[in-house]
Every structure is written in structure tokens, then in C-alpha cells.
C-alpha positions in Angstrom: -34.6 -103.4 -13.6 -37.2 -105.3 -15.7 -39.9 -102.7 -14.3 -40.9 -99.7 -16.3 -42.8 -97.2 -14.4 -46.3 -97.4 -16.5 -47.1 -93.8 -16.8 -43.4 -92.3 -17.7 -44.5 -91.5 -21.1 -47.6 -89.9 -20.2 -46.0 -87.8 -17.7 -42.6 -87.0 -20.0 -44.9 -86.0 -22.7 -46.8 -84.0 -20.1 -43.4 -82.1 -18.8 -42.1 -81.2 -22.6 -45.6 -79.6 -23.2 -45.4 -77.6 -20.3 -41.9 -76.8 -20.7 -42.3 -75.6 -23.9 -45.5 -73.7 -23.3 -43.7 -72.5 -20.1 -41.4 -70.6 -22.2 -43.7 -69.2 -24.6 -42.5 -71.4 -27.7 -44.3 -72.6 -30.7 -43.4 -76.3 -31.7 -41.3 -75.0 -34.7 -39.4 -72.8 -32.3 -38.8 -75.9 -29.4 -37.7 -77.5 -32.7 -35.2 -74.9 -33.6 -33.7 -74.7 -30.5 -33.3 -78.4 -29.8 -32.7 -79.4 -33.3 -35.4 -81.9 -33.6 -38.1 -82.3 -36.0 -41.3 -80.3 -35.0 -43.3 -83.2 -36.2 -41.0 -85.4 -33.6 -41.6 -83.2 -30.6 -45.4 -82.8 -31.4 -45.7 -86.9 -31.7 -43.7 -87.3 -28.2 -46.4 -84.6 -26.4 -49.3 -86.5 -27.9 -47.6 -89.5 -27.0 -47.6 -91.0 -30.5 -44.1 -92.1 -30.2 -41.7 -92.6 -27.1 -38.3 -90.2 -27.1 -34.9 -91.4 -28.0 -32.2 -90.7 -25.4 -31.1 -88.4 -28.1 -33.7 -86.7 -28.8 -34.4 -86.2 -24.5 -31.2 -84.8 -24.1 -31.5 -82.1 -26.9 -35.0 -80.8 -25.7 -33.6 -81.2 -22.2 -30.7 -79.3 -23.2 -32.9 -76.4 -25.2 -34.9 -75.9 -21.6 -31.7 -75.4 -20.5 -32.0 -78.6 -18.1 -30.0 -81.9 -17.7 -31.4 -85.2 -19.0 -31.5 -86.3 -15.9 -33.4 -82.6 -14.4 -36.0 -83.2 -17.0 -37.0 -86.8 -16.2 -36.7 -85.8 -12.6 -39.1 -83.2 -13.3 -41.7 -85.7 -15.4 -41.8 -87.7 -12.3 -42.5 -85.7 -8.9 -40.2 -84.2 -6.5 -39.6 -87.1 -4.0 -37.6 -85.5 -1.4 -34.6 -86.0 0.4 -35.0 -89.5 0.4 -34.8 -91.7 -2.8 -36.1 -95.3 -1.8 -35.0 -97.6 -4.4 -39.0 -98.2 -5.2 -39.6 -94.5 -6.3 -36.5 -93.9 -8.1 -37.7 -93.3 -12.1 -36.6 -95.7 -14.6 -36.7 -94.6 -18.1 -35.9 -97.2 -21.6 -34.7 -96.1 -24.6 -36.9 -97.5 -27.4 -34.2 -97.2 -30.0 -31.6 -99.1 -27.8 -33.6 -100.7 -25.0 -30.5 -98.1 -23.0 -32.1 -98.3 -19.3 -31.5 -95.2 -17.0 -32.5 -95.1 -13.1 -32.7 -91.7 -11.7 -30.7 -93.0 -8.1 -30.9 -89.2 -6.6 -31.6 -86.3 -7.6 -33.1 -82.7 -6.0 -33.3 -79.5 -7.6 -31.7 -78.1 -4.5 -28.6 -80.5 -4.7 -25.8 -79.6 -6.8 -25.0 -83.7 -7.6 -27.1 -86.3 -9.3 -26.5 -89.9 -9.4 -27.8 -91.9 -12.6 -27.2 -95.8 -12.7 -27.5 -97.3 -17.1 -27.0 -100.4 -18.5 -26.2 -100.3 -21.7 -27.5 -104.0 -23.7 -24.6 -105.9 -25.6 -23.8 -104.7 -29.0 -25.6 -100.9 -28.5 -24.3 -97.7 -28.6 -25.6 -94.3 -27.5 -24.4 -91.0 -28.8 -24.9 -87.7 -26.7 -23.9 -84.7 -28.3 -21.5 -82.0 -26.8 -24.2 -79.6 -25.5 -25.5 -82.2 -23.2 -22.6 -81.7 -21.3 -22.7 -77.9 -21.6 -24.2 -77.1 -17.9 -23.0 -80.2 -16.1 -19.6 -81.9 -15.1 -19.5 -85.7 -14.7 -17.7 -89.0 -13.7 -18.4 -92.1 -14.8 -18.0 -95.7 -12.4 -18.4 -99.4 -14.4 -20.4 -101.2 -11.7 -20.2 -104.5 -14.1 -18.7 -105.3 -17.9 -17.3 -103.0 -20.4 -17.3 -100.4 -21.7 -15.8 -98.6 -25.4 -16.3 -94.6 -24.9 -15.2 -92.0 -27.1 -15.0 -88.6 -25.9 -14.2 -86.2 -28.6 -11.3 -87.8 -30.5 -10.2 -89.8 -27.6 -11.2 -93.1 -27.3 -11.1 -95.6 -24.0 -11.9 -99.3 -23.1 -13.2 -99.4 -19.7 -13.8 -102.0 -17.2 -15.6 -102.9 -13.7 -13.7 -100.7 -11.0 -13.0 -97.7 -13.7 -13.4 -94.6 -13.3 -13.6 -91.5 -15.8 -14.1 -87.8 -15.1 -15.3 -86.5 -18.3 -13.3 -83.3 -19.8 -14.5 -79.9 -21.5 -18.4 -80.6 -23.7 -17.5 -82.5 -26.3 -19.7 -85.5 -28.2 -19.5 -88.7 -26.5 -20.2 -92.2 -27.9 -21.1 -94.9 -25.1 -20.5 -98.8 -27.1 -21.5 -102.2 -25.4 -19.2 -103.9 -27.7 -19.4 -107.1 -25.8 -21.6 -110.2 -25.6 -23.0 -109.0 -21.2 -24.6 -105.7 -20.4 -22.5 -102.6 -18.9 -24.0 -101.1 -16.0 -22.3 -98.3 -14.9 -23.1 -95.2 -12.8 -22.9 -91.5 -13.2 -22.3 -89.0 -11.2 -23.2 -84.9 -12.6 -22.3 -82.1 -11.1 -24.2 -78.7 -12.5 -21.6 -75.9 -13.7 
């Protein structure tokens, strides 16, 4: 999991450009919709800066598109097959959060996502991430603190969670090893 894929950035900032410009929208309108700072989105397509996992998921979410359908479209369609060597790995630089695409196809109604979270860090999504997608969530290895709305549960290697109606969720490595988990989404 060490390897980044070196052009990522290049093509992520690529894919918001033409997303945006697919649409017809000036950066202050992208920035509307997605409720992120113009200045922000216009760094991340000139590749001044790398995107937060926050930040992804609420232009993701403007486009109408998963997190995981946007990064899947940055990198190219690779078929049917997903060999373990093309699958796309994306780091948050806010929380060094690692995300491998396992599978996904625009024609396939699931897509599997494997994270580890690092010890001590926490990644919060916000409810209309969740707006177009359903999802359960597997701990491969460690722990793991998520809140879902107002509910709150401690989950371990071997648990499962099927998440329930949009609503923000906060992901917390509270322990001392990484979580890895894997996610499995479902479009609505």
C-alpha cells in the first residue's frame, strides 16, 4: 500500500476540470454547488494543492457522482478485470487516509473500496455523500469508532455495518494500529 500512483493528481485535477467545464459551470458556480472555496477548486485543477477526502466527496457529490465514480473516472476505465496492479490508490494529504479502488465499472451497480485509516485520525463525510449510494462496511484488521448521525459504534475485525438513511458519518482510528476496512456501495 506504500505505492502512490505518480500521476493521480495530474489526472484528478484533469477530471474536475473537465467535469466542471462538462457541465457548463464557472468556478464560483462548482463552488456553490459543492460548498468549497473557488480559490480551493481552482488550486486542485492547477494542481497547486492535493484534495482533501472532504473536499473530493463534495465536488464528487455536486457532479452528482460517488467518490469512488470520480477517482474511477480520473484513472481509466480498466474493464472487467481489476488486477490488483491497476487498481487506483488515492492518500489523503490531510490524514495520510489511503483508499484503493478494488472494483469498480460504470456499468456495475456495486463498487468495492478497501481504506486504512492511520492511528489517531479521523475522517468526516458529510450526509450528501451518501445521497446516491447505499453501503456496508467490513473491518479487515483493527478498530474502528464510527458515528453515523447521533449513533455511535465501536467496531472490530469480523464486523460488519450496513449504513442507514444519508446522514454525516465520522470514521475515528482511535487506537495505537491502522484500521483497514472494506466498503462495499451500492448506487440508489
Amino acid at each position: 500500500m506504500d505505492t502512490i500512483i505518480d500521476d493521480t493528481g495530474e489526472r484528478l485535477a484533469a477530471r474536475i476540470r473537465l467535469e466542471r467545464e462538462s457541465r457548463g459551470w464557472s468556478l464560483a458556480e462548482a463552488a456553490d454547488r459543492a460548498g468549497v472555496a473557488k480559490a480551493t477548486i481552482s488550486k486542485i485543477e492547477r494542481q497547486e494543492i492535493s484534495p482533501t477526502a472532504v473536499t473530493l466527496v463534495r465536488l464528487a457529490s455536486a457532479f452528482g457522482l460517488t467518490l469512488a465514480g470520480l477517482l474511477v473516472r480520473a484513472e481509466s476505465d480498466a474493464g472487467g478485470l481489476q488486477r490488483a496492479a491497476d487498481q487506483p490508490i488515492w492518500r489523503d494529504p490531510a490524514t495520510g487516509y489511503v483508499r484503493q479502488q478494488v472494483f469498480t465499472r460504470p456499468d456495475h451497480p456495486v463498487e468495492l473500496v478497501r481504506v486504512e485509516l492511520p492511528p489517531g485520525r479521523e475522517v468526516r463525510m458529510p450526509a450528501s455523500s451518501y445521497a446516491q449510494i447505499r453501503q456496508v462496511l467490513w473491518v479487515i484488521s483493527g478498530e474502528l469508532s464510527l458515528t453515523e448521525g447521533a449513533a455511535r459504534r465501536e467496531l472490530r475485525a469480523g464486523d460488519a455495518l450496513g449504513f442507514g438513511p444519508p446522514s454525516d458519518v465520522v470514521f475515528e482510528n482511535v487506537s495505537t494500529s491502522p484500521c483497514i476496512y472494506l466498503v462495499a456501495l451500492a448506487r440508489s
